[in-house]
N, C-alpha and C positions, 0 to 999 in steps of 0.2 A: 534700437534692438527690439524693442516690443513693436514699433511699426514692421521689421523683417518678418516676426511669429507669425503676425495678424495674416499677411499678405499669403505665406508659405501655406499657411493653415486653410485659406482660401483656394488656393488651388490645389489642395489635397479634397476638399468639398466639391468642388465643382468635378474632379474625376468620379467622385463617389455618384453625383448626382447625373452623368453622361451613365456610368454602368449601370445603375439601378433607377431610370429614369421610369419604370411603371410605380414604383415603390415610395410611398406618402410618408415620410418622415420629419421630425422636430429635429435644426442641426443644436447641441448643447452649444454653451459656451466653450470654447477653446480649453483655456487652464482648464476649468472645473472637469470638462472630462479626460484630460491628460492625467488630473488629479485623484478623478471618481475611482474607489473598490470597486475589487472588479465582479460580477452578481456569483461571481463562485466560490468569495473571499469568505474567509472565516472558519469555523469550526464544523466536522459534518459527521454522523455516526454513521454508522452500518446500519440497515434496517432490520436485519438479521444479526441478532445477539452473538452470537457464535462464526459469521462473517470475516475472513480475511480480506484485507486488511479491516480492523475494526472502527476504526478513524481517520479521517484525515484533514490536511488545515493548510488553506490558501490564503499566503499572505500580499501584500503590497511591500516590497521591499526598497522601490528605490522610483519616486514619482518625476517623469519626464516631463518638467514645467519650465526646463530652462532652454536657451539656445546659447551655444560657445562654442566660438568660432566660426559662427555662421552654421551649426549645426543642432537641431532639436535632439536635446536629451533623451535618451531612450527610459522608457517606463519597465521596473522590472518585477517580478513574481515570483513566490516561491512556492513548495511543496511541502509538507511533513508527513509522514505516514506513519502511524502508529498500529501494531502488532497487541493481540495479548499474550501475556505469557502462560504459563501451565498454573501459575500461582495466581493470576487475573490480575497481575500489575499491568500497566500497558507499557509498553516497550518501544521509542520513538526513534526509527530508520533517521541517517543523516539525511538534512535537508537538502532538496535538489530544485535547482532552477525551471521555473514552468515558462510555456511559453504559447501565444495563441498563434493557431490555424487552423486553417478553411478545411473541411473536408468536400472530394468529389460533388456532393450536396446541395453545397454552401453553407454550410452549416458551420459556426465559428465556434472550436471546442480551446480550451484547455490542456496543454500538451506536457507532459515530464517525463524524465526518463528514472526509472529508480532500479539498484543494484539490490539482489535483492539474494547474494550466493553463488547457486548454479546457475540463475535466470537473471535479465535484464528486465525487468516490466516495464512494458510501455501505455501510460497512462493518460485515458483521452477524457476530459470531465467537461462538460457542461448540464447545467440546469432546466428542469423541464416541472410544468402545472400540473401534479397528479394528485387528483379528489379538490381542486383549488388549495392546495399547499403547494411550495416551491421546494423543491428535491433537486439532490444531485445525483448525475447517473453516469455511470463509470464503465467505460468500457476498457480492461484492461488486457494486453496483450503478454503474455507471459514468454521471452523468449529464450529460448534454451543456449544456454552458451558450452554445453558439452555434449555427449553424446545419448541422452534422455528428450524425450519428445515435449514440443511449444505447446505452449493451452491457452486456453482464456478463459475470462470472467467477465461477467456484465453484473454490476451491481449497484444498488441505490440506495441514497445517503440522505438522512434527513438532519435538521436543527437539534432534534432531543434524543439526546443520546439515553440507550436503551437500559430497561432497569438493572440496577449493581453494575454498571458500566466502573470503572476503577479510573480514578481521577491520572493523567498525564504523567509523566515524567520522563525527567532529561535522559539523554542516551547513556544507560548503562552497561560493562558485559556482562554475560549470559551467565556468570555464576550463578544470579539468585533463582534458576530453574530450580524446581523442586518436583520429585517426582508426582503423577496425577495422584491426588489423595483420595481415599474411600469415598468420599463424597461425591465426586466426580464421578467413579466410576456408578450407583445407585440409582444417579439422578440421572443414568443411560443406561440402565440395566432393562428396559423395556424394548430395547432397540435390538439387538438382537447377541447369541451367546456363540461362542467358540468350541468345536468338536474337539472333545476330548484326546490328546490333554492340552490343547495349548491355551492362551489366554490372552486376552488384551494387552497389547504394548504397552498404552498411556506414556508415550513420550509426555504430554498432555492429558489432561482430563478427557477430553474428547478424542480421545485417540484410542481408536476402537479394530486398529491391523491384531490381525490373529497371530501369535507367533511362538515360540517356548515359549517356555517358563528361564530356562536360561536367557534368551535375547531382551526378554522383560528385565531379569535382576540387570543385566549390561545397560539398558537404558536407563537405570535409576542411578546407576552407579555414573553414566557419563552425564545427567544430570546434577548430579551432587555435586561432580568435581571440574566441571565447565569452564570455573573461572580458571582453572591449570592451562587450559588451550589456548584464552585470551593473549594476542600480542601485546604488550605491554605499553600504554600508552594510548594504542589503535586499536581499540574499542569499535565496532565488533570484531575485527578483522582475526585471523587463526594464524598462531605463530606458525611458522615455516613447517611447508611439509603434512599441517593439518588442512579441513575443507570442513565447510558447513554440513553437520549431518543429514538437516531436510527431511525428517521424518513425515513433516507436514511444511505446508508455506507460512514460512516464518521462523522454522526453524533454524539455529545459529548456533547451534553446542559444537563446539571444534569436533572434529576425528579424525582419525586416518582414510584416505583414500577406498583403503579395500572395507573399512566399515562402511562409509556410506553406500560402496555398493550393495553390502548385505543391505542395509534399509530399505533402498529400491526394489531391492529382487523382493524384501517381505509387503512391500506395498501393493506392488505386480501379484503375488499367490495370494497376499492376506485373505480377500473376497472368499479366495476359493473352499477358507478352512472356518468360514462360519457354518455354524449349526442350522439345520434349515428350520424355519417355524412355521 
């Protein structure tokens, strides 16, 4: 069995070394790199405090060191993303399966797909030497699954996570949103104000869309009582008939259909109804 690995593993080297025969390389041992994390594995923050997503964490889930049935084990990977919430818990999306491939390039990223609501994110991560520290840099593809337009992000992730970062925790629902507190709003009061009368949503602290003063009380209000939406059991998911409201990415407070289009339509004007400085 182990003379089969050896042989198999040899002529997966010798293809490597026909394609990339300019290219001067050390081949590892067999196991040990079927074995080895993978350089993107572990914990990574946002370098940007206020950054969506704010974490994320690649793991080794299942190491291809065996062969059965005359077939090598496949090595697998996983994803976690973690969100903050209005209250600065972090909030950890279910875990989804990564997986590596080449870009046009050649360049070998990091690949998962995460559900993320109205959008599908498509998540491309590999690591790169910026100021001689190792970082991770995220190119993520936001894809719209309704009739709202696709976006992206590019962002980068280091080892130390950034000051009053809120320690992890397991997937909970969205009840414990609480509306953004005066603190929040202060510690952005320099940013800029809303033409009278309307006022900051704060779905979030940082949530800075201009809008009533009615649509503000309705957001604290669906804030409060979030855990109502939750399907029971299916954590995040909105029992029948509700949708993620999406004020910002990451949001998950259930509502009705025709709410979340208000949000969008005040996301679209908000800009227009700040104050100019």
């Amino acid at each position: 069995m182990v003379q089969h690995r050896r042989l198999r593993t040899a002529g997966v080297v010798t293809a490597v070394i026909v394609g990339l025969s300019a290219v001067s390389f050390v081949i590892p041992d067999p196991a040990a790199a079927l074995c080895a994390g993978p350089k993107e594995g572990g914990r990574w923050w946002n370098t940007n405090p206020a950054g969506d997503p704010i974490s994320v964490e690649v793991t080794l889930d299942d190491c291809g060191d065996q062969v059965l049935n005359g077939q090598q084990t496949e090595t697998k990977y996983g994803l976690k993303v973690f969100v903050k919430q209005s209250d600065g818990k972090l909030f950890q999306r279910s875990k989804v399966r990564a997986t590596y491939r080449t870009s046009k390039d050649g360049k070998r990223w990091l690949y998962a797909e995460v559900p993320t609501g109205g959008y599908l994110d498509h998540l491309w991560l590999r690591t790169s030497l910026v100021n001689g520290q190792t970082q991770l840099y995220a190119y993520i593809k936001h894809e719209s699954l309704d009739s709202k337009p696709s976006a992206e992000s590019k962002l980068w992730f280091s080892r130390q996570p950034p000051a009053g970062s809120a320690a992890p925790v397991k997937p909970t629902p969205p009840g414990v949103l609480t509306p953004g507190p005066s603190a929040g709003r202060s510690a952005l009061s320099s940013a800029f104000t809303c033409k009278p009368p309307f006022v900051w949503r704060e779905a979030r602290p940082t949530d800075l869309v201009c809008v009533t003063v009615n649509s503000r009380t309705t957001v604290a209000d669906e804030n409060r009582n979030a855990a109502q939406g939750v399907e029971p059991g299916a954590a995040p998911n909105c029992r029948s008939g509700l949708v993620w409201r999406e004020a910002f990415s990451g949001d998950i407070v259930c509502v009705s259909p025709q709410r979340r289009e208000q949000v969008r339509e005040e996301n679209r004007v908000g800009p227009n109804l700040r104050a100019q400085q």
